[in-house]
N, C-alpha and C positions, 0 to 999 in steps of 0.2 A: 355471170354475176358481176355487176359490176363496180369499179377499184377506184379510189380514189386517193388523195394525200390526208396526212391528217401531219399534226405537231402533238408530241408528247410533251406535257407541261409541267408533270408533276409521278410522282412513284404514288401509290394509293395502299390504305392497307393491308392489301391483301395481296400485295405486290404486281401488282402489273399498273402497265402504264395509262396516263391518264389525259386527256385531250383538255383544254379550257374549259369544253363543251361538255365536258362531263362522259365522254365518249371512252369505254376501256378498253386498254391494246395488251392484251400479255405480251412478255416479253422485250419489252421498250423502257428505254429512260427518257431521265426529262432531257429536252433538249432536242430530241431526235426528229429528222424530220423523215416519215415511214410512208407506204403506199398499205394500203386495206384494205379490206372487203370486208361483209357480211361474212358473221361465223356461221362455218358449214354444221359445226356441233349444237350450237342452238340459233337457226335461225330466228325463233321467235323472239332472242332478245334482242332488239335493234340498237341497242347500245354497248352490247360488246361482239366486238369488231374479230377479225381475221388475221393475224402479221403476214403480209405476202413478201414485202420486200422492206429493207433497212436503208434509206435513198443518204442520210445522212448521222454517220451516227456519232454517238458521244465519244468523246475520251476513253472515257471511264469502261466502256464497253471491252470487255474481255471474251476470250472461246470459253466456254464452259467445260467445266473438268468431265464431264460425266459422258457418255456416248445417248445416255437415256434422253438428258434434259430436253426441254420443249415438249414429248412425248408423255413422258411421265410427268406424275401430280406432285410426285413428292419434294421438290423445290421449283423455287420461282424465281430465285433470282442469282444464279448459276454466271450471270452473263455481266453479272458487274460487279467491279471491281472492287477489293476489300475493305478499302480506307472509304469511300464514300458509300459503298452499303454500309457499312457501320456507322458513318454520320446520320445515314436517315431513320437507321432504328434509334438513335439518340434523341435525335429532333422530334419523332414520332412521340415519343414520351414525353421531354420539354414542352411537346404544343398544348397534351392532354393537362397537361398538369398547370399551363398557362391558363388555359383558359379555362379550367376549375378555379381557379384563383389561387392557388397550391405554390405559394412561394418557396424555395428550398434550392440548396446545392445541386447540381445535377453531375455526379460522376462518370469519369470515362467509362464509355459499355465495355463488359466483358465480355470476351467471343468465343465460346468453342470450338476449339481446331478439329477439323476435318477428318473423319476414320476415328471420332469419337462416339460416334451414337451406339447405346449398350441395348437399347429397345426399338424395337421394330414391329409394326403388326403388317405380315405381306399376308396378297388375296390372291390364295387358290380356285384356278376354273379348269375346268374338261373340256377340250375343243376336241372333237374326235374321239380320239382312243389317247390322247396326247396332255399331257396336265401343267400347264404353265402357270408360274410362279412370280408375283409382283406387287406392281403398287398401282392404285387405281390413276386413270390419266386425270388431269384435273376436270371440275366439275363434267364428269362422266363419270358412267358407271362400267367403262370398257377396262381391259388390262391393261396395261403395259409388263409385260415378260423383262424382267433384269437379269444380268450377266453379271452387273458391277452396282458399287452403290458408293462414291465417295465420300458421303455423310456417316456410314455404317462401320461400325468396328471391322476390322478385317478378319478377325474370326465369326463372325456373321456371316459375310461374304462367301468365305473358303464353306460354309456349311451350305449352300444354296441349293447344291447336287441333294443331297442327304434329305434337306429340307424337300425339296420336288419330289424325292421319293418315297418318303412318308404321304407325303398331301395325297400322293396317288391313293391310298387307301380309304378316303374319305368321301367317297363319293357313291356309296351304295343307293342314297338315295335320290332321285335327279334334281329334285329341289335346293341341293348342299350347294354352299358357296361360302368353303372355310375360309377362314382368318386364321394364320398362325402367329399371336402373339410371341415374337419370341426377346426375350432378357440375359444376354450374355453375364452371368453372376462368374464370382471367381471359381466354381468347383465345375462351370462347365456351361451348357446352353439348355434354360428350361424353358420349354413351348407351353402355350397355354391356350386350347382351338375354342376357337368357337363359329358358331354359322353354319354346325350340320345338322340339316334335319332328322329324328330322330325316326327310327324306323318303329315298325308296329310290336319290336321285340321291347322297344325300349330305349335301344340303345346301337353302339357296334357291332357285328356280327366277332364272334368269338374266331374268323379267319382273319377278319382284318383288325383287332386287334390284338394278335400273334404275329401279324404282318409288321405293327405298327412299331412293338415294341421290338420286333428283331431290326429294324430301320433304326431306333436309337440305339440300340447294343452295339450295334455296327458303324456308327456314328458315332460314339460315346458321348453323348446328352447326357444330361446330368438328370431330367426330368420332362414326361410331355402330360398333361392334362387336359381333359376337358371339361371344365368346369371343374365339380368333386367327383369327378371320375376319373381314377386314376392309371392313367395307361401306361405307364411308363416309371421305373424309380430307382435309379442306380445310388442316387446321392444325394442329397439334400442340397439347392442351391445357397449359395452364399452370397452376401457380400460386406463390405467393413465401411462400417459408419466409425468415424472417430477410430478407437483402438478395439473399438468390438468388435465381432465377427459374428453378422447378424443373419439366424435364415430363411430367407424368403415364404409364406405362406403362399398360395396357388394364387394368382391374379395381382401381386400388390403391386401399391403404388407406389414408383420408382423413380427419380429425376432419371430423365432420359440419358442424361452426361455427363460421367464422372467428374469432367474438369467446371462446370457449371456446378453440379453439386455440392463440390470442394471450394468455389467460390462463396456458393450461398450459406456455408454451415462459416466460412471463416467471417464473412460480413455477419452472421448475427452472433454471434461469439462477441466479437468487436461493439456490435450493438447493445450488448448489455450491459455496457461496460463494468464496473467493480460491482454487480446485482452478485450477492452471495443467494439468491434463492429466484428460480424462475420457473413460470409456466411454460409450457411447450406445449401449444393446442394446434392440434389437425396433425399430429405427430408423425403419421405413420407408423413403422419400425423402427425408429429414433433416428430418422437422418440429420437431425441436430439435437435429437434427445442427448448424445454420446457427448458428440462436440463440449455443447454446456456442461455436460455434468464433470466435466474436467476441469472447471473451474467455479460451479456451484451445482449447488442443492436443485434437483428439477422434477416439477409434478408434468407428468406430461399427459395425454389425452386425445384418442381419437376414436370416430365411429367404425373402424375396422376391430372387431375383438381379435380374428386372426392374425392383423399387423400387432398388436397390444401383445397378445400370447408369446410371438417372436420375439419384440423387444425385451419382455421380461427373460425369455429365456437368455438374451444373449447379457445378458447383467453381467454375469457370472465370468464371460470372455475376459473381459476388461478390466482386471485388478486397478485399484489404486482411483477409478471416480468418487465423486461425490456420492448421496444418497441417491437414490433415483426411485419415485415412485410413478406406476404407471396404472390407466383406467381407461374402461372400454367405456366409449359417451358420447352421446349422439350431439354434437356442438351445436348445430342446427337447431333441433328443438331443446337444448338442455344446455344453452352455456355456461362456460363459466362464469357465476356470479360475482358483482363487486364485494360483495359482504365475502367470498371465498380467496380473494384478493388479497387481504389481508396482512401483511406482513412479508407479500411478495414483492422485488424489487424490480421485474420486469418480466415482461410479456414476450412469448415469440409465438406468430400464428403465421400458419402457413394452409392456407384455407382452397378448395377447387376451385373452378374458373366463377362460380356463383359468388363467393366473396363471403366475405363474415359481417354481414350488416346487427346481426343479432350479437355476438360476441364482442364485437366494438364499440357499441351502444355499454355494453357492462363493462370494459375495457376502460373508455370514458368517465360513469359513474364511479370507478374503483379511486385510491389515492394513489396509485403505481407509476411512478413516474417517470418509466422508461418501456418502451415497446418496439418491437420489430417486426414487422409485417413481409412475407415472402408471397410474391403475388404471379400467376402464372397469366394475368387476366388485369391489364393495367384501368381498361373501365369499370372495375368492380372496387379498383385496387382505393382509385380518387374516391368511389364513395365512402367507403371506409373511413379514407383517410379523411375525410371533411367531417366524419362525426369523432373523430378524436380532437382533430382540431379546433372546432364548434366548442371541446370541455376544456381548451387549455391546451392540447398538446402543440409541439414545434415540430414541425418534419423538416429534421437535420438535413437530412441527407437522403437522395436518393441513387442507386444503383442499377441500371439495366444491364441484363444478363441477355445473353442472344445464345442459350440454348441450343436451336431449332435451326440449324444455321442453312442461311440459304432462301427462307422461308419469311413470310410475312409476321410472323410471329415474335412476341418479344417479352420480356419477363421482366419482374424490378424487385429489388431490395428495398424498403423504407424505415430509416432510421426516425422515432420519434420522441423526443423528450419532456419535462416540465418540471 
């Protein structure tokens, strides 16, 4: 196969490096000048390339912390350094927002430190009689088997044994190709499987799951489900939003990291500024429901009723908040209306990667003159944001949050007033 040189010009979004030509080199910064080949994993795309060798490399170029990297899918960019990967997930959001026409502050990123990550989904496979435990390679559908995981809580990690030994029990049928969701919560580690084919009984065999749960007894898991089958149940998982102490319903939706999540509840707390009564829509389990209501009045709202169920339970945790009312509601077909708006003095939405195009349009229409938008998905995040701005609003201030660290991925706070 034949090699040639190429120049890296630029980091691309999705993190790998990027030729003038438009040609992609995983693993490259700009600057570098590299030899390549045609990729052995997809040869049919002739535009992304091979890294054979590094003939000239950046500065910036570090050894990667991890033994996996390059291998594994789960980070990309392992290999440079932490002040200039974090300028380019800055820049990455200042471009988007430039060339939206989106004038506004751009604050320093926030960065999740390392052996942060509380959520993880690793992919179970049967080679043999043998069951290896990991993360898919990038665009592949191959394993990679981990040992270690830099990015991951270290009680994750120490559980990987434990974890391997469960997944062995999944595979009755030969089509299964589990996912172990798992959420390090404070009362312990709850798994949440999915990707096994269901056998003609239904379900598990009543050996393997007797297998399954004597693997988390032995482990002390706090919880393993799959789906609302509950295989597992020592404890009920927790964790503490603000001063409550909230508990997980099976599957929810969680910021992956603590010190990101404590970022983004203090920046829209901050964001409301003196708002004595606020909305909190796409709520969750009140992961800024709690925040706010320590300094006001908060309706909050999302389409999980399980997440809703848990929030109201943990009310009770938290002496001394404000009022807090909460509602199962499908934002998407049933936003909140400007006529519902009312006498509220600000907005916090924190919406999935599809964005709130429907809820910012009534956000817009409403007279609320302050909003804060938590956005996982910065192209979804400008469209929004152009239709508040389009009715008047200012976007103060924006914040990227890096999450995902490591990764092509990037998150933002936006602050908006009028």
């Amino acid at each position: 196969m034949a090699e040639f040189e190429a120049l890296i010009s630029k980091v691309g979004f999705q993190g790998d490096g990027l030729t003038a030509g438009g040609l992609v080199v995983p693993l490259t910064l700009p600057g570098e000048r590299v030899r390549v080949r045609q990729g052995k994993a997809n040869p049919s795309n002739e535009n992304r390339l091979e890294l054979v060798e590094v003939l000239e490399a950046s500065p910036d170029r570090v050894n990667p912390p991890c033994v996996h990297f390059s291998a594994c899918g789960g980070c990309a960019l392992q290999h440079w350094d932490i002040p200039a990967y974090s300028a380019w997930k800055r820049d990455m959001v200042g471009n988007l927002l430039q060339r939206a026409g989106l004038v506004t502050e751009l604050a320093p990123i926030l960065t999740t430190p390392p052996a942060s990550r509380r959520r993880v989904g690793l992919h179970a496979r049967k080679v043999g009689k043998q069951v290896e435990l990991g993360f898919k390679a990038r665009k592949s559908w191959n394993l990679v088997a981990i040992r270690e995981c830099p990015v991951s809580d270290p009680a994750i990690v120490a559980a990987l044994p434990q974890l391997k030994a469960l997944a062995g029990y999944l595979f009755e049928h030969p089509k299964s190709a589990p996912i172990l969701h798992i959420t390090l919560s404070l009362t312990g580690l709850d798994i949440d499987i999915s990707g096994v084919e269901r056998s003609k009984s239904g379900g598990l065999s009543a050996d393997a799951r007797m297998n399954i749960a004597m693997c988390a007894a032995e482990a002390d898991f706090a919880r393993v489900s799959m789906g609302e089958d509950m295989l597992y149940m020592a404890r009920t998982p927790k964790v503490r939003f603000g001063k409550a102490m909230v508990g997980l319903p099976i599957g929810p939706f969680l910021q992956a990291s603590v010190p990101s999540e404590n970022d983004m509840a203090r920046l829209a707390v901050e964001g409301i500024g003196e708002a004595k009564k606020v909305a909190d829509l796409f709520c969750g389990a009140g992961t800024f429901t709690f925040p706010l209501a320590e300094k006001a009045v908060v309706y909050a709202a999302d389409g999980s009723g399980p997440a809703i169920t848990s929030l109201k339970a943990a009310i009770g945790t938290a002496p001394g908040l404000k009022t807090i009312t909460a509602e199962a509601r499908d934002l998407f077909r049933r936003p909140m209306l400007a006529e519902e708006m009312k006498g509220f003095e600000a907005i916090v939405f924190d919406p999935p990667r599809a964005g709130a195009e429907a809820q910012a349009a009534e956000i817009a229409r409403s007279n609320v003159p302050r909003a804060v938008a938590v956005s996982c998905n910065p192209s979804t995040f400008v469209r929004d944001a152009n239709i508040l701005v389009k009715a008047g609003f200012s976007l103060d201030r924006v914040t990227p949050i890096d999450q995902f660290l490591w990764s092509g991925h990037v998150e933002l706070v936006g602050v908006f007033s009028r």
